[in-house]
N, C-alpha and C positions, 0 to 999 in steps of 0.2 A: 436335136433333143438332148443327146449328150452337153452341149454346150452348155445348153440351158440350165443343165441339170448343176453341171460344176460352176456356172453363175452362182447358183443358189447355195450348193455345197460350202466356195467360199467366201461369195461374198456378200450377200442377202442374208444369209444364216448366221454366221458372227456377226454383221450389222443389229438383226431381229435381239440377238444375245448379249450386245451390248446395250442396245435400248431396253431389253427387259430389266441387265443388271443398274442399268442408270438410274429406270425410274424404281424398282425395288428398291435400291440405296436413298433415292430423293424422298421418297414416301416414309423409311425408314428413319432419315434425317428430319422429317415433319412432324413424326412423332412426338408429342407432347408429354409430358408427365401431368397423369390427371388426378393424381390425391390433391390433397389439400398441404400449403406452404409446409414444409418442411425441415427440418435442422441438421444438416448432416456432415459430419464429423469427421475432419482430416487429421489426423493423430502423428505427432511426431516419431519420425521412423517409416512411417508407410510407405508401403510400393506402391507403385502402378497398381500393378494387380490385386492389392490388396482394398483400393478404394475402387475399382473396376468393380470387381465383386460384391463390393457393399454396394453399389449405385444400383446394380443391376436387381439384388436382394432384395432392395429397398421401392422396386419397381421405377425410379425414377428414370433411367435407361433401358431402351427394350433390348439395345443386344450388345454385349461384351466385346465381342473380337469388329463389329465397323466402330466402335468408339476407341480399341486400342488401335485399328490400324488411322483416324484421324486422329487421333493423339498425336502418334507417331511424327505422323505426313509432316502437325506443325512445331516438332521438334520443343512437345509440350511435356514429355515424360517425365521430365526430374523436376519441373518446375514446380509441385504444386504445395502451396503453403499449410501449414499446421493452423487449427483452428475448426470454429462451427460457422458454417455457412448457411444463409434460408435461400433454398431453393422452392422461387414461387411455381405454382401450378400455373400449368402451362409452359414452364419453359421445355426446349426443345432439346438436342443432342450437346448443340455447339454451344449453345448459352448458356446450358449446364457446365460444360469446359472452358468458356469466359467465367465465369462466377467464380470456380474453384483456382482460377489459374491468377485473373485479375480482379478480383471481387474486394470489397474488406471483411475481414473476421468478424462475426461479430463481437460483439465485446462486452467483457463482466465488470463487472464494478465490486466497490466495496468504499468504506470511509473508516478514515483516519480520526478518530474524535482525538481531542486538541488533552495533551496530559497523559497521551498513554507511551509505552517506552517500548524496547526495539522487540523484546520479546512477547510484547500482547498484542506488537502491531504483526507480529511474524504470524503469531497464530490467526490471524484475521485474514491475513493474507493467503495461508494455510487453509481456512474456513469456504474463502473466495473461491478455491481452485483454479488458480491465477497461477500459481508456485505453490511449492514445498514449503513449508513452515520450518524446515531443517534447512533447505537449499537460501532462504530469505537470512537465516540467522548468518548462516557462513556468508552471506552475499556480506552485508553492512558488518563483519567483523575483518573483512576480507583487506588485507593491510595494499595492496595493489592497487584495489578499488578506493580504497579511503586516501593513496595517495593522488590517484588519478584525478578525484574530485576535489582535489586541495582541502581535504578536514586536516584538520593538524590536531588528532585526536586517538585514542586506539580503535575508538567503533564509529559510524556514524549516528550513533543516540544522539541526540539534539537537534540532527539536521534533515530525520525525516518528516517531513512539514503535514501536519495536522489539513486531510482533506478529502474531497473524492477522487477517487483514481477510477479509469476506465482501460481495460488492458483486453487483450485476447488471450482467451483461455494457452497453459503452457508457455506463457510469456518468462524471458528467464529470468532467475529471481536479481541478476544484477539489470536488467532492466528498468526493471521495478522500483529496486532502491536508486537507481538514479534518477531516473523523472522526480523520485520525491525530494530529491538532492538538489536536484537542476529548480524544481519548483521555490522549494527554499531561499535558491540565491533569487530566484524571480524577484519573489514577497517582499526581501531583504534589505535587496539593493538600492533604494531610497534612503535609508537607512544611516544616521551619522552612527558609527561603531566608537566614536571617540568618544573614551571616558578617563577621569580623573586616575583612576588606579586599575584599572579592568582593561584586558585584549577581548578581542572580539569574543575568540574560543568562552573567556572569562563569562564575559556578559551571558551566553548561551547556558554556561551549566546555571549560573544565578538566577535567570530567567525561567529555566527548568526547576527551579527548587519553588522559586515564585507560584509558578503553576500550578504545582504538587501542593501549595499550602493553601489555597482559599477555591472557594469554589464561585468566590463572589467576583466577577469580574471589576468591581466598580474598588475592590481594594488592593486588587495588585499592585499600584503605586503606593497604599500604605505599607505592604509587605516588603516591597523591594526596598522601601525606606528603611524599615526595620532593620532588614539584614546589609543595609549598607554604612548605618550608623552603628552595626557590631563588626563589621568587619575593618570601620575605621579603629575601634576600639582594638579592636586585634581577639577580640570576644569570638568565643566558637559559637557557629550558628545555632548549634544544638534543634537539628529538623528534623522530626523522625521519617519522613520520605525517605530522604538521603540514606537512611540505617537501615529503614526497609531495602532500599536498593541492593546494597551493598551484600545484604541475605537473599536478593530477591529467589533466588531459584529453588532455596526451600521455605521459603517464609509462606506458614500456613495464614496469614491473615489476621496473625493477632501478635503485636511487638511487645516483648517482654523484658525484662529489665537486665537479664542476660545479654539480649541481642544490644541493649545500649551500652554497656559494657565493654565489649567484643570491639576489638581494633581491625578496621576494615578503612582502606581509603576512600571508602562515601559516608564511614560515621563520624557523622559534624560533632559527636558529644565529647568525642574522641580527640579528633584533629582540629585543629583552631587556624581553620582555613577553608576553603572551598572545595567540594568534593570532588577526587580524582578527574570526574567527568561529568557529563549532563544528565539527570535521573529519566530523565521522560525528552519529550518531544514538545518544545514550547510552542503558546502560539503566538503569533505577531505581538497581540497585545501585553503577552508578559517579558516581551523582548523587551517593548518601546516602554514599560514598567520601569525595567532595569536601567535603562539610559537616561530615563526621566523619573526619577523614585521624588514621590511625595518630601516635601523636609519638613521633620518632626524630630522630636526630640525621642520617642518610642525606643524601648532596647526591649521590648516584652509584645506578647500575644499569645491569647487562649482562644479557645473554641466554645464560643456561644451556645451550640451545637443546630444549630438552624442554618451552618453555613458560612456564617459570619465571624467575625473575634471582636474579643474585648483589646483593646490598646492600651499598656500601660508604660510608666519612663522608669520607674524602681522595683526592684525585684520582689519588697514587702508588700508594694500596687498588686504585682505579677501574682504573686500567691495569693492574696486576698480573691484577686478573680478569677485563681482554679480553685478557691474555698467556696465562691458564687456559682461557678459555671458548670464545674467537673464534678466537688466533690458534694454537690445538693442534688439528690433526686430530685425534687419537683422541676428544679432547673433543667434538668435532660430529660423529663418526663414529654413522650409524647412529639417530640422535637425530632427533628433531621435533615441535616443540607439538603437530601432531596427534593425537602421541600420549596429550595431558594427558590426567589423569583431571578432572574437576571437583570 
């Protein structure tokens, strides 16, 4: 009877106690998460126990301390990535720790429209919650990065390429301006850069002035004509983009005759040459504008105000059509590039 008894004492009784704790753990491990698909958030900086906790909060985990002690087991503690993850219903313990461990982020977007410059694409990006709009600015002014990427320029203005981006939330903000960097040379590199008087850099801010002046895509080669037969002349381009630039960070929206005035190296009315740097962010088209400009005789353009310009070769032409375009109400009556067709 004794014997029997310490049979069972040691060794039927820890056997019973391991098969309870087995299948207690196995049953535990089958547990599903039964909401509906979920979004749940790895945040840069987190601990273990900080996303332990939320899992558990969030009901998608039934218990804390067997998912920290399998965590542990697969030497998964510090792996686990920043980002939003959809954890489907139904998954279990472990697939919930595949997903977070080996999963992809999901991912936010945003888009670049083609003309806009580094501080309206910051704020975008900013908007995204992708990056800081403060961390994005420092990123593309960041003398390291701009060498890294071979710009031979002070910021990367010009070279972050008009597009959709898709990123994982927290993404850092030199990530960001690189892909748009690396995209650029993608789009680019087809690209003859060879021109008569212009380096590549050259071509880019011209291209960006291009941009900034017509909304019509179908006259960017007139435009680039324009200011390539003032620049053969040695004539200042005289853009008000480029003067806006140059004030952008207080310019309320309305250019005044002060602000043309005012010596700054992007005012074309000023300097009789090309400005400092790129105003915007061009797109392919106003690149390939630049390398291939219309040949006309033109040194003038006004604003139709539908979008379009009038083209004229003498300055008495030029004023005639800001006495037709600008300075006749009925002529701006009603009118607005927003209306362009493309």
């Amino acid at each position: 009877m004794i014997k029997k008894t310490l049979i069972f004492a040691f060794v039927v009784a820890p056997l019973l106690a391991l098969i309870m704790i087995g299948t207690t753990v196995t049953f535990m491990f089958k547990q599903t998460y039964t909401g509906p698909d979920v979004i749940f958030e790895v945040k840069n900086g987190d601990t273990f126990g900080k996303i332990n906790q939320r899992l558990h909060d969030q009901k998608i985990i039934s218990n804390t301390r067997l998912f920290h002690y399998y965590t542990k087991y697969k030497d998964l503690m510090t792996k686990f990535r920043a980002g939003n993850f959809t954890i489907p219903r139904g998954s279990n313990m472990t697939q919930v720790l595949d997903i977070l461990i080996r999963g992809t982020p999901n991912l936010m977007g945003f888009t670049i429209p083609e003309g806009k410059n580094m501080y309206e694409i910051a704020r975008i990006v900013g908007n995204s919650g992708i990056a800081s709009e403060k961390d994005f600015l420092e990123a593309v002014q960041s003398p390291d990065l701009i060498s890294m990427l071979g710009a031979e320029a002070p910021s990367l203005e010009g070279y972050l390429y008009p597009e959709t981006y898709r990123f994982a939330p927290n993404t850092p903000a030199r990530s960001v301006a690189k892909a748009m960097v690396d995209l650029f040379s993608k789009k680019t590199e087809a690209l003859n850069f060879n021109h008569p008087f212009l380096n590549k850099h050259q071509v880019i801010v011209l291209a960006s002035v291009v941009e900034k002046e017509t909304g019509a895509k179908v006259e960017r080669p007139a435009i680039a004509g324009v200011f390539t037969n003032r620049l053969k002349k040695r004539m200042r381009l005289e853009s008000d983009p480029t003067t806006i630039y140059g004030i952008w960070e207080r310019y309320k929206g309305n250019i005044k005759r002060a602000d043309l005035l005012e010596m700054t190296p992007y005012n074309t009315y000023k300097i009789p040459a090309l400005p400092k740097g790129p105003i915007c962010n061009p797109s392919l088209e106003a690149i390939q504008a630049v390398l291939n400009p219309a040949e006309h005789e033109f040194l003038f353009f006004v604003s139709k105000n539908d979008g379009t310009h009038e083209f004229t070769k003498s300055y008495e032409d030029h004023v005639q059509a800001v006495n037709d375009f600008q300075r006749n109400v009925r002529a701006r009556s009603g009118k607005s590039w927003r209306n362009l067709k493309q």
